[in-house]
N, C-alpha and C positions, 0 to 999 in steps of 0.2 A: 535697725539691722541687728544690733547688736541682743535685744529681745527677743529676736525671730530665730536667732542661733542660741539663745538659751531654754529658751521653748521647743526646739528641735533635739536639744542634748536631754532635758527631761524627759521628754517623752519615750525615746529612746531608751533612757535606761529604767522608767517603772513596765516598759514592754519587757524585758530584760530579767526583772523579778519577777512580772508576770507568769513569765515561761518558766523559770529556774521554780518558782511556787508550785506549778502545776506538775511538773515533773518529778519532782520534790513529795508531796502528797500522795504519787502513784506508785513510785518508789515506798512508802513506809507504809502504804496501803499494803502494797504486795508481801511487805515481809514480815507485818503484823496481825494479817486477816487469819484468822483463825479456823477458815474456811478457802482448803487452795484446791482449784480445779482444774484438769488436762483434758485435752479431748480423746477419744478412742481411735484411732484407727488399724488400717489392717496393715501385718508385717511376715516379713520371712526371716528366719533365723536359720542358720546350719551348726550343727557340731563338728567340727574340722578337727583332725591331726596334723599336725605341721611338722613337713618332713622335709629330710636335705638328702636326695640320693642321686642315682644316675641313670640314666636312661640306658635300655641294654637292648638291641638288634642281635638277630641272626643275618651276621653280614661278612662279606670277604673284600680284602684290600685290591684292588685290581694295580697288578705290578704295572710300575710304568714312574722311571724316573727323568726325563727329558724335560729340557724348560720352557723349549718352545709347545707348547701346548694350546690347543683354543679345542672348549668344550664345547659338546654339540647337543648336551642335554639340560632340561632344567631340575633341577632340586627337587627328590620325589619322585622323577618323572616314569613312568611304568617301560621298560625297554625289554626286546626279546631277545633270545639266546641270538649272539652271529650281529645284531645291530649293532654302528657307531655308535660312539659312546665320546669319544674324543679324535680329534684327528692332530697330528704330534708332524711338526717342521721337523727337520735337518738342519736348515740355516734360514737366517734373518730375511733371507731374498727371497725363497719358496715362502715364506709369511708374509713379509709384502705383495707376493704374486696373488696370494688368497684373497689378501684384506681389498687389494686395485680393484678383482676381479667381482669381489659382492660389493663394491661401491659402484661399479659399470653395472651388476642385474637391477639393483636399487634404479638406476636411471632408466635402463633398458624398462621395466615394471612400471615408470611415472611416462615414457615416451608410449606406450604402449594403450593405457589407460586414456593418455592424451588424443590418441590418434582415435578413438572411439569416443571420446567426447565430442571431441570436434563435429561428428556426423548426427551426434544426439543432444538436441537441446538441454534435455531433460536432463543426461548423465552432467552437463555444464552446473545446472542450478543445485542437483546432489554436491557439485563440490563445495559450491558456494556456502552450503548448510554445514557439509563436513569440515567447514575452516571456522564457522561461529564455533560450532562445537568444539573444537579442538582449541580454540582460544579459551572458552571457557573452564575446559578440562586444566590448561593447562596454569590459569589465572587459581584454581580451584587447589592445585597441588603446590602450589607457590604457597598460598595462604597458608595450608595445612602442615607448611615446614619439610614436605616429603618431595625429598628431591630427587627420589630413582622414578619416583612416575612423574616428576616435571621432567628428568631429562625424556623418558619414555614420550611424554604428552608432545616435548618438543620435535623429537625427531618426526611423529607421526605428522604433527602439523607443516610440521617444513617441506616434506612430500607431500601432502597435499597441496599446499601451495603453488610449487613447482610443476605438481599437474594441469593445477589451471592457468597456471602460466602459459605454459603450451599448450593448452587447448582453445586458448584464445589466439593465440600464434598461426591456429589451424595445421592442419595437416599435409599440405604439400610438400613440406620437405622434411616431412615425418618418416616415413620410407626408405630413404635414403640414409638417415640416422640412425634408425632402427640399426638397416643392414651395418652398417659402421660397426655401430656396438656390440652387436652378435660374433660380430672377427674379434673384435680387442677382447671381449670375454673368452672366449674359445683358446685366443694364444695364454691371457693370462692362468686360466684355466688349467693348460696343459704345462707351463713352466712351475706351475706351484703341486700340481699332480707328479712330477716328476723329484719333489724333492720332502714328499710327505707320505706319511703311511693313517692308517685307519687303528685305533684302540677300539676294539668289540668287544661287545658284554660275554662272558665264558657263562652267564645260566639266564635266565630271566629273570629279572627281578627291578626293585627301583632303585635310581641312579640318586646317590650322594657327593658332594664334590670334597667331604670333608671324612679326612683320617687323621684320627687321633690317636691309634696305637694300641686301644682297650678292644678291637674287634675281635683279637685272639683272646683275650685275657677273661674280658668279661660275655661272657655266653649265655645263651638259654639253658644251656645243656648242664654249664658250670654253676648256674644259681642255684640251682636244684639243691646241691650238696656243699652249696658253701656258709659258712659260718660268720657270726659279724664281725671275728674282727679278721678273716678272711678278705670279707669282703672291700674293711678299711685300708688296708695296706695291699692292693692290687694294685699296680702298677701298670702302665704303659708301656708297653713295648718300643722299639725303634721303629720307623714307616718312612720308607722313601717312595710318597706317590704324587704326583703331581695332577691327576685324574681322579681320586679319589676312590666310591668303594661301591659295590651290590649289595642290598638288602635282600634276602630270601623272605618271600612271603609279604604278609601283611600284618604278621601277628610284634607288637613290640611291648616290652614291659621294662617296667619303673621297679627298682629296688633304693631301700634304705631301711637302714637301721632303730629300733623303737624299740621301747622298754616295755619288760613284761607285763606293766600293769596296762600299757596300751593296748599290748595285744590281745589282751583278757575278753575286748569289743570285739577283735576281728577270727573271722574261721575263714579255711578254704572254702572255695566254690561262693564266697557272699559277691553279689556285685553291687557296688559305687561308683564313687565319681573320682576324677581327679583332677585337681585344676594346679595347672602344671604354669610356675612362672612363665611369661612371656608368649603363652598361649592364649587366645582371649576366650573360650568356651572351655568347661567342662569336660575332659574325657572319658569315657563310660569306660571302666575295666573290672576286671574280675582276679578277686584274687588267689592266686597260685598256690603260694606255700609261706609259711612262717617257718624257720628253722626252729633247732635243738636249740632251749636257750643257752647263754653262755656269760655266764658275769650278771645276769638280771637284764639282760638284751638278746634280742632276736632280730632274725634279719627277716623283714616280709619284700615279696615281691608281687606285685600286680600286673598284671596282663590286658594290651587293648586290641582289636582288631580292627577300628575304625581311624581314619585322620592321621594314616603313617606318613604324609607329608609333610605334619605340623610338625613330628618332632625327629626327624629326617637326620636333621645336623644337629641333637642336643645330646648330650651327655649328663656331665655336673648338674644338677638342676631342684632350685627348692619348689616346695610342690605341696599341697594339702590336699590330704584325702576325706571327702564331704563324706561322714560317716552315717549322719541321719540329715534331715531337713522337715526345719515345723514352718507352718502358717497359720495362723490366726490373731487377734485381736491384742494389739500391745496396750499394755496396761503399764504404770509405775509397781513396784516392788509395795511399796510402801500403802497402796491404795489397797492390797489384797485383806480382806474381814473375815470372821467369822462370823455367819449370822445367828439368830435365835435358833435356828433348827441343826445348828453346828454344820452349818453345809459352809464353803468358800463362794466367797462372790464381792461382791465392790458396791458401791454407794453411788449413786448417779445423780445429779442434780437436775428435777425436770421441774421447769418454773421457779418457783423458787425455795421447794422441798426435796431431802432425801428419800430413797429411795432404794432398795437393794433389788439389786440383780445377780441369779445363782450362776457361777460360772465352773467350767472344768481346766484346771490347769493342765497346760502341753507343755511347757517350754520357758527356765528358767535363764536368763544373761544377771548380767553385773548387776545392772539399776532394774530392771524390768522383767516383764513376765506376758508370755504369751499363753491367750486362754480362747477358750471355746467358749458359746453360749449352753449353761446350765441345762438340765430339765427341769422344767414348767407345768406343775400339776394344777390344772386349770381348767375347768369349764368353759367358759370364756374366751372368744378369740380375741375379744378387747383385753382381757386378762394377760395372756399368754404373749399378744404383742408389747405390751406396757413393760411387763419383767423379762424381757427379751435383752442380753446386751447386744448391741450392733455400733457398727462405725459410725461416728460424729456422735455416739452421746458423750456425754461431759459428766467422767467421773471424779472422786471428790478424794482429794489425794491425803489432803491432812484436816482433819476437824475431830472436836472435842464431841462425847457420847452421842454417837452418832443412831437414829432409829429409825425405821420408815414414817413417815410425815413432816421430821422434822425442818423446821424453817431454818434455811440458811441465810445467811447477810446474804448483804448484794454487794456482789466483786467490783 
């Protein structure tokens, strides 16, 4: 026994140097080969400005201070002159009358539904699909930590449910409930109408639920002619609204503050990109005006007309403006040569010789370098494809007088 447990710990630990050896040797391989290789492939790089400004609407506060409020629009959402926009209680009991009164059409809507399944198979086994799905949806926004569309996911599924509840209940004494319901909505109805009024949009435009007090302050009209440190110390105004505000139009624009050596890139009339914190896509805008400078800063401001949803309710907001955008073939910094014919290009390892390939730089970062395939004077299509650089060759990042033929070690 006691052999078999010595001969078990042996073996054990020459496995033990075995591995620490081999890893050991790849390790001083790596950092003493005097020959180090990366592979090619293809990348995107952008120039960004990185800005901290505020988002600026042509919008009006819609007056309206009362607490009892319940909104009738969603965030963004397009409304016309003379439409709800909010509907405002008087007292807590006109608000319970409302809220009774859409929990009675909710059922009215599932008894209804019900009483037409009952008569059709078919609409029966849609519910039965629409309750998988809705489990799923609803298992699916659990996972994902998002809990306005798990409560969303749940409420949809709980009336479904309740449909097919009752449609397996059948419909006999569907009719009769129905009618029930249609009175208690109507009385509820009329006691919560009796103690509410309607908040209407005064222009068309889209509905915002959030006032911040910069709707006077900060303008379209005011950016024009405002200056940076103007634009710093603008202040909010007082807003008592409990309904929030109208955007005019579709048009909204991003300002902030940048230094004249920034602005040196940017002119009126250029269009970019912006990719605005907490937005997940890029938004295409064009830019307006850069002011008088003032201290060695300017104020620019940019203009979008698409996605006035996304940024509906932002303000304060950091934001980088995508000034150019390269693609091509990332290479290390360090790999870049000059060859015999004083052209730029890199060293590629094919088999197990160098090789140069002419290349045209695009695009400079920290460590690396984005480049194009050279031109190729060549007869030859074997020629031409050979000194070609492309993705997955293996170019040669560090090694000593490097020349075309030359034999490389083996890595």
């Amino acid at each position: 026994m006691k052999n078999s447990s010595l001969t078990t710990k042996l073996v054990a630990v020459l496995l033990a140097l075995a591995v620490l050896a081999y890893f050991g040797f790849q390790a001083w391989n790596y950092f003493t080969s005097p020959e180090l290789t990366t592979a090619v492939y293809t990348y995107r790089a952008e120039r960004v400005l990185a800005l901290g400004g505020r988002v600026v609407r042509d919008e009006e506060v819609i007056d309206c201070s009362d607490p009892l409020v319940e909104l009738t629009r969603a965030e963004g959402e397009r409304v016309a002159k003379g439409q709800r926009v909010a509907t405002v209680y008087q007292s807590a009991d006109a608000l319970e009358s409302e809220r009774e009164a859409d929990a009675l059409r909710a059922q009215l809507e599932q008894l209804k539904y019900a009483q037409n399944a009952a008569r059709d198979a078919e609409a029966a086994l849609r519910l039965d699909s629409e309750i998988e799905s809705g489990i799923v949806a609803l298992r699916a926004a659990l996972a994902n930590g998002s809990y306005t569309a798990a409560g969303s996911a749940a409420a949809t599924l709980e009336a479904t449910v309740l449909r097919r509840e009752y449609a397996y209940r059948g419909s006999t004494d569907l009719g009769d409930r129905i009618e029930r319901l249609e009175g208690e909505i109507a009385a509820a109805s009329r006691k919560a109408g009796s103690g509410s009024y309607a908040v209407t949009a005064p222009f068309a435009g889209s509905y915002s639920a959030v006032a911040d007090g910069y709707e006077s302050v900060l303008t379209p009209a005011a950016l024009a002619d405002m200056s940076p440190s103007a634009f710093e110390q603008a202040a909010p105004v007082r807003v008592s609204s409990t309904v929030g505000k109208l955007i005019r139009g579709d048009r909204w624009y991003y300002a902030a503050v940048i230094s004249e050596s920034d602005a040196a890139s940017i002119s009126a009339g250029q269009s970019l990109e912006l990719a605005l914190s907490g937005v997940d896509l890029p938004l295409p805008v064009t830019v307006e005006s850069l002011s008088r400078p003032e201290n060695g800063r300017r104020l620019l401001v940019v203009s979008g007309n698409r996605y006035l949803n996304f940024v509906s309710m932002l303000r304060a907001q950091s934001a980088e403006l995508i000034l150019e955008r390269y693609t091509g073939l990332r290479v290390p910094k360090n790999a870049l040569r000059v060859g015999e014919d004083q052209r730029l290009g890199v060293y590629c390892r094919i088999g197990r010789q160098a090789w140069f390939k002419p290349v045209e730089l695009l695009y400079q970062g920290e460590d690396y370098c984005l480049v194009a395939p050279g031109t190729i004077e060549a007869t030859r299509d074997s020629d031409l494809i050979f000194y070609t650089l492309r993705a997955g060759d293996e170019v040669v990042v560090s090694a000593d007088n490097l020349y075309n033929g030359k034999v490389l070690e083996q890595s």
